[in-house]
PASEBA-1860 file (N, C-alpha, C; in nm, 3 decimals):
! residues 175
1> XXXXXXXX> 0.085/-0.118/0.000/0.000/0.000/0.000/0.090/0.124/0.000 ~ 0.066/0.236/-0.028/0.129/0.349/-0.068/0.095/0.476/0.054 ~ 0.197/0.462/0.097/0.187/0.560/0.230/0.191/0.713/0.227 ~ 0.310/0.741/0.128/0.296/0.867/0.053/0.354/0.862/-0.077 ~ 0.357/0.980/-0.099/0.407/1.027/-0.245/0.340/0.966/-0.390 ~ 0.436/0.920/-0.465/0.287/0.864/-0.600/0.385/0.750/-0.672 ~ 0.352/0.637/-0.684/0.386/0.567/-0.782/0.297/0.535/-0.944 ~ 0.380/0.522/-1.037/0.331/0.486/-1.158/0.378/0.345/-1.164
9> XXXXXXXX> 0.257/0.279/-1.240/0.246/0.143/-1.295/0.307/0.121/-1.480 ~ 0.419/0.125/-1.454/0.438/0.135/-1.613/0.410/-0.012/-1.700 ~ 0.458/0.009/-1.829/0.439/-0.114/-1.878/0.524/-0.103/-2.033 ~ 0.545/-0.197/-2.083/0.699/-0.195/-2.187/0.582/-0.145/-2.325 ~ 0.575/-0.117/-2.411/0.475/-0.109/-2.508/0.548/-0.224/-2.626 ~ 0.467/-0.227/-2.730/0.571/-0.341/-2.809/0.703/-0.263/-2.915 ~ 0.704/-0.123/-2.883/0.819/-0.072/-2.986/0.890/-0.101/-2.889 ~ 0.905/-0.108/-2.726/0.956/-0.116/-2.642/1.013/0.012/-2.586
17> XXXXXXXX> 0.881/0.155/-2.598/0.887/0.237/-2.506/0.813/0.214/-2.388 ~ 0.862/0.268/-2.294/0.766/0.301/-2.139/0.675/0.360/-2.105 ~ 0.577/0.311/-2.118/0.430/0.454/-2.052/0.365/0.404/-1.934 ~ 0.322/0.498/-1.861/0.245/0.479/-1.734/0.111/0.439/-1.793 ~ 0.086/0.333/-1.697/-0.072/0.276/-1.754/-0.165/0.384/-1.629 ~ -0.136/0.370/-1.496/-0.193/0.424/-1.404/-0.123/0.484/-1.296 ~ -0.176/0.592/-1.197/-0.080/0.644/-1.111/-0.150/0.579/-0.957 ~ -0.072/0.567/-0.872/-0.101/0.509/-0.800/-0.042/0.585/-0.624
25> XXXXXXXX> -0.203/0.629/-0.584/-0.202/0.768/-0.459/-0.208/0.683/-0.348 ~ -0.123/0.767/-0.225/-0.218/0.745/-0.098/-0.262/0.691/-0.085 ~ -0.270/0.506/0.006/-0.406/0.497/0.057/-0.408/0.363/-0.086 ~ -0.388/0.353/-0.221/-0.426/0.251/-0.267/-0.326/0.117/-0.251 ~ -0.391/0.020/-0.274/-0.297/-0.091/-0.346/-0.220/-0.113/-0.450 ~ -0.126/-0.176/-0.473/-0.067/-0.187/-0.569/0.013/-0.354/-0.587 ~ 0.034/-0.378/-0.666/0.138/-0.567/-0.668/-0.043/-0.658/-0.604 ~ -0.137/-0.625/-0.660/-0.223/-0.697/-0.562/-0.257/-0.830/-0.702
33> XXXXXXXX> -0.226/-0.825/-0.803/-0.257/-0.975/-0.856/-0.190/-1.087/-0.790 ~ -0.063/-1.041/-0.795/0.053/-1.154/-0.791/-0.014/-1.210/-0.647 ~ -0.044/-1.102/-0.530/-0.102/-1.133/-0.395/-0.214/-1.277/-0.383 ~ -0.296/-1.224/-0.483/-0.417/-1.284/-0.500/-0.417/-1.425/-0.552 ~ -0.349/-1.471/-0.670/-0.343/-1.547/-0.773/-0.184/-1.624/-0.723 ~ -0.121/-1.579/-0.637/0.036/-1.692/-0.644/0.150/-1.580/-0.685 ~ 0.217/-1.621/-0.660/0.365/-1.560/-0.719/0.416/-1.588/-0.798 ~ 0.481/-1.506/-0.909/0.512/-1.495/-1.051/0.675/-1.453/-1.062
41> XXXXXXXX> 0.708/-1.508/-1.120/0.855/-1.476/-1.160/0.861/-1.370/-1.251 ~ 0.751/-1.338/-1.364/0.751/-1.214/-1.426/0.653/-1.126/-1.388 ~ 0.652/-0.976/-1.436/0.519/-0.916/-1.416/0.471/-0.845/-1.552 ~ 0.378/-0.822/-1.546/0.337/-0.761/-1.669/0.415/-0.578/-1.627 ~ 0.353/-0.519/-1.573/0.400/-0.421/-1.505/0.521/-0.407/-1.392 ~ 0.566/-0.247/-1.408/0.669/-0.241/-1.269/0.617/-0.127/-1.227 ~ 0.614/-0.081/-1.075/0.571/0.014/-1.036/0.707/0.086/-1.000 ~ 0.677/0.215/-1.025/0.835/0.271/-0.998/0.752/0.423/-0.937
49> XXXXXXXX> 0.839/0.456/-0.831/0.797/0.619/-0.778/0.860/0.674/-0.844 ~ 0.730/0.804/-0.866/0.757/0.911/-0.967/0.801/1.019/-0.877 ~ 0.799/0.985/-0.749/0.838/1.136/-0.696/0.849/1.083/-0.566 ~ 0.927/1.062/-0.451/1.006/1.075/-0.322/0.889/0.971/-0.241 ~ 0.883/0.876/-0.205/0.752/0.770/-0.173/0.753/0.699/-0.095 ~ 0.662/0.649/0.046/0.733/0.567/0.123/0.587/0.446/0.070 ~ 0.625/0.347/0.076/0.494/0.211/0.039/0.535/0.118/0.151 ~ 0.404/0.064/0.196/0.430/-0.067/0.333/0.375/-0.178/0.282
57> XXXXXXXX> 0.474/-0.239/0.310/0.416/-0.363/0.274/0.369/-0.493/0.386 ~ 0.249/-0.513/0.306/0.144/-0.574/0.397/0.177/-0.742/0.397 ~ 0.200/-0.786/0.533/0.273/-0.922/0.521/0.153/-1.050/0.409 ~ 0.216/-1.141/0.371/0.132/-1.281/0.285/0.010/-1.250/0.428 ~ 0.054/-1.304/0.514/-0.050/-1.380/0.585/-0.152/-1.309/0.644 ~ -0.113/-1.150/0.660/-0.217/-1.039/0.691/-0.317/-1.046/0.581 ~ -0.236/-1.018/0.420/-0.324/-0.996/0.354/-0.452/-1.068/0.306 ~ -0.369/-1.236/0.326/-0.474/-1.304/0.314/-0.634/-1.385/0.413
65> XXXXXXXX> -0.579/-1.322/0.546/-0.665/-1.273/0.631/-0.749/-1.198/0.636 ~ -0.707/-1.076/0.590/-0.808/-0.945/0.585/-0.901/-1.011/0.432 ~ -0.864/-1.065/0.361/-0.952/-1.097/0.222/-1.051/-1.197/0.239 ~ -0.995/-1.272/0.326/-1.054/-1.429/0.326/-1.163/-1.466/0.378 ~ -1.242/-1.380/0.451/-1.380/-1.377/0.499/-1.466/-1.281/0.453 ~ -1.409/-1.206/0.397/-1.476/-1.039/0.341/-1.533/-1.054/0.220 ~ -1.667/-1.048/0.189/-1.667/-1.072/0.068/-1.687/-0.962/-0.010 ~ -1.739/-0.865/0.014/-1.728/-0.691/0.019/-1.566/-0.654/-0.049
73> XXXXXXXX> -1.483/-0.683/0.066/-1.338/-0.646/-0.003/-1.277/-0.715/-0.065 ~ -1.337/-0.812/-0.074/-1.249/-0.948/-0.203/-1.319/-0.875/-0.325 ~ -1.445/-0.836/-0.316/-1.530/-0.775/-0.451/-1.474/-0.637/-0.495 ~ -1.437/-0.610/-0.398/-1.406/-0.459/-0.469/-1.212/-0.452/-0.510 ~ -1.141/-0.505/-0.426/-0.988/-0.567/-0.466/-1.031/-0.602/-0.626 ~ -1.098/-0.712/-0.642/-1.086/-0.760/-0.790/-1.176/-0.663/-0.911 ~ -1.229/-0.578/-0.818/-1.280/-0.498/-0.907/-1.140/-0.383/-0.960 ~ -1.086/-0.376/-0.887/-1.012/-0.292/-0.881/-0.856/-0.338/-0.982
81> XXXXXXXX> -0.840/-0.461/-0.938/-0.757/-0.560/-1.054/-0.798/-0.543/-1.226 ~ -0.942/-0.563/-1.174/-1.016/-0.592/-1.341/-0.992/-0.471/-1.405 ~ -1.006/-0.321/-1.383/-0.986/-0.189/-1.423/-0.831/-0.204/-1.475 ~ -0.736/-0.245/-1.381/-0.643/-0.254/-1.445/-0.607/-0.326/-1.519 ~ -0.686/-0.416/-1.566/-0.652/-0.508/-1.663/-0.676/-0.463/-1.786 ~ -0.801/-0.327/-1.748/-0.889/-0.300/-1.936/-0.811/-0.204/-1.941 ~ -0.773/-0.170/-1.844/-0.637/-0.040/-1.903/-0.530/-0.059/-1.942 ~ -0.477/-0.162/-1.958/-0.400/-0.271/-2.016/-0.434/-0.299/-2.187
89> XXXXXXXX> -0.556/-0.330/-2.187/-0.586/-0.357/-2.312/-0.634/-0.202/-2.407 ~ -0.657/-0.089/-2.298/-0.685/0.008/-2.415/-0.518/0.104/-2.481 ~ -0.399/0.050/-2.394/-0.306/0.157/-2.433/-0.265/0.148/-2.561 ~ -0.222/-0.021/-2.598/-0.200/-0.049/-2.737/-0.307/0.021/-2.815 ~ -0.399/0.038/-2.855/-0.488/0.122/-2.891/-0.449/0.280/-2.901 ~ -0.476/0.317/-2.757/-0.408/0.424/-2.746/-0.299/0.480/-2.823 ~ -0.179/0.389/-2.819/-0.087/0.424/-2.936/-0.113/0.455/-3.023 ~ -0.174/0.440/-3.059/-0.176/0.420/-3.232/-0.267/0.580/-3.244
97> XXXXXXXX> -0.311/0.631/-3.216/-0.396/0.746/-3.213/-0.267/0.875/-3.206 ~ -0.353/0.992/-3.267/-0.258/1.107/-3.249/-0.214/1.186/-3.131 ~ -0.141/1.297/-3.138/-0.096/1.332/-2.954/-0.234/1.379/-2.907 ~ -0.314/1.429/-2.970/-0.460/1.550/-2.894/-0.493/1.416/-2.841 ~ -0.536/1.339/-2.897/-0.644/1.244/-2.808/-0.542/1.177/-2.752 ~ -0.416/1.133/-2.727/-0.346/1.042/-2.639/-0.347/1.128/-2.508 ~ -0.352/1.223/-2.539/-0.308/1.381/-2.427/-0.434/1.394/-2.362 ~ -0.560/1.368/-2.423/-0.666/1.416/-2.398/-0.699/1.257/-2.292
105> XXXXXXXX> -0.687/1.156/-2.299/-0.674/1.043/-2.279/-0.608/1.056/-2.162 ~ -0.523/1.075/-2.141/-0.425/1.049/-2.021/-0.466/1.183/-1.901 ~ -0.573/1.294/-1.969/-0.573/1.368/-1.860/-0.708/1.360/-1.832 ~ -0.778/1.273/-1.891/-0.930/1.206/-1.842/-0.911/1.134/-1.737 ~ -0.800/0.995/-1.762/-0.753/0.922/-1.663/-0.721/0.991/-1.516 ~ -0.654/1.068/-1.507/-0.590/1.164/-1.415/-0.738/1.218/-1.319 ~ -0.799/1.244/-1.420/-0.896/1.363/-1.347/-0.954/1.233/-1.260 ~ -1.000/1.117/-1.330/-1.040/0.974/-1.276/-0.989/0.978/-1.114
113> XXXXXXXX> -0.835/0.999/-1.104/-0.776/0.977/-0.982/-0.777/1.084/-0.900 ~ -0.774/1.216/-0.940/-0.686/1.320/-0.894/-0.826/1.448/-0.830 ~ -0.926/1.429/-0.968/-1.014/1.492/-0.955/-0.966/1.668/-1.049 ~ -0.995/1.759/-1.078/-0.997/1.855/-1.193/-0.858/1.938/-1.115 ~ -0.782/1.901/-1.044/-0.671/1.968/-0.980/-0.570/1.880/-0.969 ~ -0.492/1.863/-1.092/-0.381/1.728/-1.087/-0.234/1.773/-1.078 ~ -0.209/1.713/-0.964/-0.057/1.777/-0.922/0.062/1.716/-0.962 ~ 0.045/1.707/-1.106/0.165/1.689/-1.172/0.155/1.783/-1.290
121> XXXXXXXX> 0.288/1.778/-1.312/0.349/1.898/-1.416/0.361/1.863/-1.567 ~ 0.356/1.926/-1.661/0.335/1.896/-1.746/0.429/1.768/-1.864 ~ 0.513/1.807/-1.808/0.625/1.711/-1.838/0.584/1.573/-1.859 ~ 0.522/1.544/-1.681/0.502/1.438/-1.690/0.387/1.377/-1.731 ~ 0.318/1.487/-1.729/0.185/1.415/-1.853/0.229/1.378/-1.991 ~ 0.302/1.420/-2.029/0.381/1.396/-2.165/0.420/1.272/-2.175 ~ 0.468/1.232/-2.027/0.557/1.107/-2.047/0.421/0.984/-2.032 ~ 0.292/1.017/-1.970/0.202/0.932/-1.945/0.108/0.922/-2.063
129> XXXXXXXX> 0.130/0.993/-2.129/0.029/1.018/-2.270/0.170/0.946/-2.375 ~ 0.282/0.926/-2.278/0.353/0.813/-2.410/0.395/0.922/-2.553 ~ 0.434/0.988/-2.565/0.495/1.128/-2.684/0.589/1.218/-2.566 ~ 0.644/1.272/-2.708/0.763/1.361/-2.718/0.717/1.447/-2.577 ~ 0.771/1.553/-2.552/0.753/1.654/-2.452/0.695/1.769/-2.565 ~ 0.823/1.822/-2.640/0.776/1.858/-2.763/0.610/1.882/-2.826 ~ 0.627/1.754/-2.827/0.487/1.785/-2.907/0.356/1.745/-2.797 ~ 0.403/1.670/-2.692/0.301/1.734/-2.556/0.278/1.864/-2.553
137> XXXXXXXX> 0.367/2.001/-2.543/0.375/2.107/-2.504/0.278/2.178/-2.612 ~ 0.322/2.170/-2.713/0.246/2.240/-2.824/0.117/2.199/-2.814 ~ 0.058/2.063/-2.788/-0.100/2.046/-2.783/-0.158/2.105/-2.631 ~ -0.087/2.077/-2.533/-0.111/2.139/-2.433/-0.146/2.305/-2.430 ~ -0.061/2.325/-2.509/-0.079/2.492/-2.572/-0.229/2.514/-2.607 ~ -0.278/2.443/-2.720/-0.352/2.424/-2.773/-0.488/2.406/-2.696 ~ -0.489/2.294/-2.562/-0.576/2.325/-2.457/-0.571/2.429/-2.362 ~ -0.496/2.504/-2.375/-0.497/2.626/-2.272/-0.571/2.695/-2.365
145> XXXXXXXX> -0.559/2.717/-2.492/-0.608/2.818/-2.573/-0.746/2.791/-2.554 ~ -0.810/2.689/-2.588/-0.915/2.614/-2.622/-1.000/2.657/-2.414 ~ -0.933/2.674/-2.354/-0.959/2.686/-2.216/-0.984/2.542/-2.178 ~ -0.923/2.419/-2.204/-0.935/2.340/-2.168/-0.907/2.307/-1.980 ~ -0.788/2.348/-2.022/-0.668/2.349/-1.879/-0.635/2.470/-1.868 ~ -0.593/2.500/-1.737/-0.483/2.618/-1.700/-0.336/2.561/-1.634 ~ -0.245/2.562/-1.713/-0.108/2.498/-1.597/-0.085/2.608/-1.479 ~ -0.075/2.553/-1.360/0.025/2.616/-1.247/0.146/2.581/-1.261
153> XXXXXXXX> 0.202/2.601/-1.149/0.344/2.605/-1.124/0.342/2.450/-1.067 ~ 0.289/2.373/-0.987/0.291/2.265/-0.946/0.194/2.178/-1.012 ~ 0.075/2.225/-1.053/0.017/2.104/-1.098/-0.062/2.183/-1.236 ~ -0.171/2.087/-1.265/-0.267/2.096/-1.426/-0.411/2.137/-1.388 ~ -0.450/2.264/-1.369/-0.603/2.281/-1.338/-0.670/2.229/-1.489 ~ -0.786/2.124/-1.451/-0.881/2.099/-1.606/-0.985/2.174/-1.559 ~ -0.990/2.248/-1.679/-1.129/2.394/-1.655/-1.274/2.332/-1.701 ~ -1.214/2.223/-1.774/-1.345/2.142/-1.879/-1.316/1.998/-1.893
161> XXXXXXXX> -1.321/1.937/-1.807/-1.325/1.806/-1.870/-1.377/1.708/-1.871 ~ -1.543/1.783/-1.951/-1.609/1.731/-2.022/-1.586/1.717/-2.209 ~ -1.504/1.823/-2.206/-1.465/1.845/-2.340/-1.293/1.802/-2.341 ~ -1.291/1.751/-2.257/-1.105/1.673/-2.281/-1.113/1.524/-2.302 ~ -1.259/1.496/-2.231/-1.298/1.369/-2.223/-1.351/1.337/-2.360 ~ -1.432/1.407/-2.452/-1.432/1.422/-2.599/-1.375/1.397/-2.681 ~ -1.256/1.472/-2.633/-1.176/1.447/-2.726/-1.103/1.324/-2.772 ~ -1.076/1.255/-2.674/-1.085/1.104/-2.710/-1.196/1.040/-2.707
169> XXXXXXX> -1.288/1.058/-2.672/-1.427/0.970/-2.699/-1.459/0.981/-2.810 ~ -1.451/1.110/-2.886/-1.491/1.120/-3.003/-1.405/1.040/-3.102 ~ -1.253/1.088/-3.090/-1.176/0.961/-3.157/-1.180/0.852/-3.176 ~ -1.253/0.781/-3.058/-1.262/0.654/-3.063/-1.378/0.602/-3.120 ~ -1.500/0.682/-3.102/-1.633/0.679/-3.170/-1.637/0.664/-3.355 ~ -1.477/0.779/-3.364/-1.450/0.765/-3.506/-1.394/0.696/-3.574 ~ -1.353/0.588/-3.516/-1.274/0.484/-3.580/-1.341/0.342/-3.563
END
């Protein structure tokens, strides 16, 4: 579990760049298949902190205590697995689409976690939307204009994102 700071769940793509599938706050789980299902010599994912992080780890035999009578939190754990699994299956996808909607995509996700005040910098949305910085910056431009977002100094205010959420919905509607 993640005590502070933020880890990302990355994952290899098949050109064999790195993108964050999900960010992972405060307070959630994380490594919980391998928990659930046995131990694995590989993983699909690695979680790596994106920024200064302390995570505790919850012993085998606690965890499988706290699960093993609950049927409430066994339901919502695997609910919570299953999300990450379809987010798994939409990035390849994702790729393949242009920067607006990969950009637009990755700060839908965000708002998902973070809520319309996301305290990361732009940079690293760049790196989670999987593209250049480069040409992150310039579309990012493009949503400030649009009043999509406002950047701060520490994080990404979304002014609208009902219309960021569009922007890839619509993409995807169009194909």
């Amino acid at each position: 579990m993640l005590y502070s700071g933020r880890i990302g769940l990355m994952i290899e793509t098949q050109s064999g760049r790195r993108q964050e599938l999900e960010h992972i706050i405060p307070g959630e789980l994380f490594g919980t298949l391998d928990r659930l299902f046995g131990h694995s010599k590989t993983y699909s994912l690695t979680a790596e902190a994106t920024v200064e992080s302390i995570a505790l780890r919850i012993p085998d035999e606690m965890f499988k205590s706290a699960f093993s009578g609950d049927v409430e939190l066994m339901s919502k754990l695997l609910g919570l697995c299953a999300d990450r699994l379809a987010k798994m299956t939409e990035l390849p996808r994702m790729s393949m689409e242009p920067p607006r909607t990969r950009l637009a995509f990755a700060i839908s996700r965000l708002v998902r976690v973070y809520g319309n005040r996301i305290p990361i910098k732009e940079r690293e949305i760049a790196d989670i939307a999987g593209i250049a910085p480069e040409t992150a910056y310039r579309t990012l431009h493009e949503f400030r204009e649009c009043k999509f977002i406002s950047p701060r100094r520490q994080h990404v205010e979304v002014l609208n994102p009902e219309r960021i959420h569009a922007v890839w919905e619509n993409a995807s509607v169009s194909r």
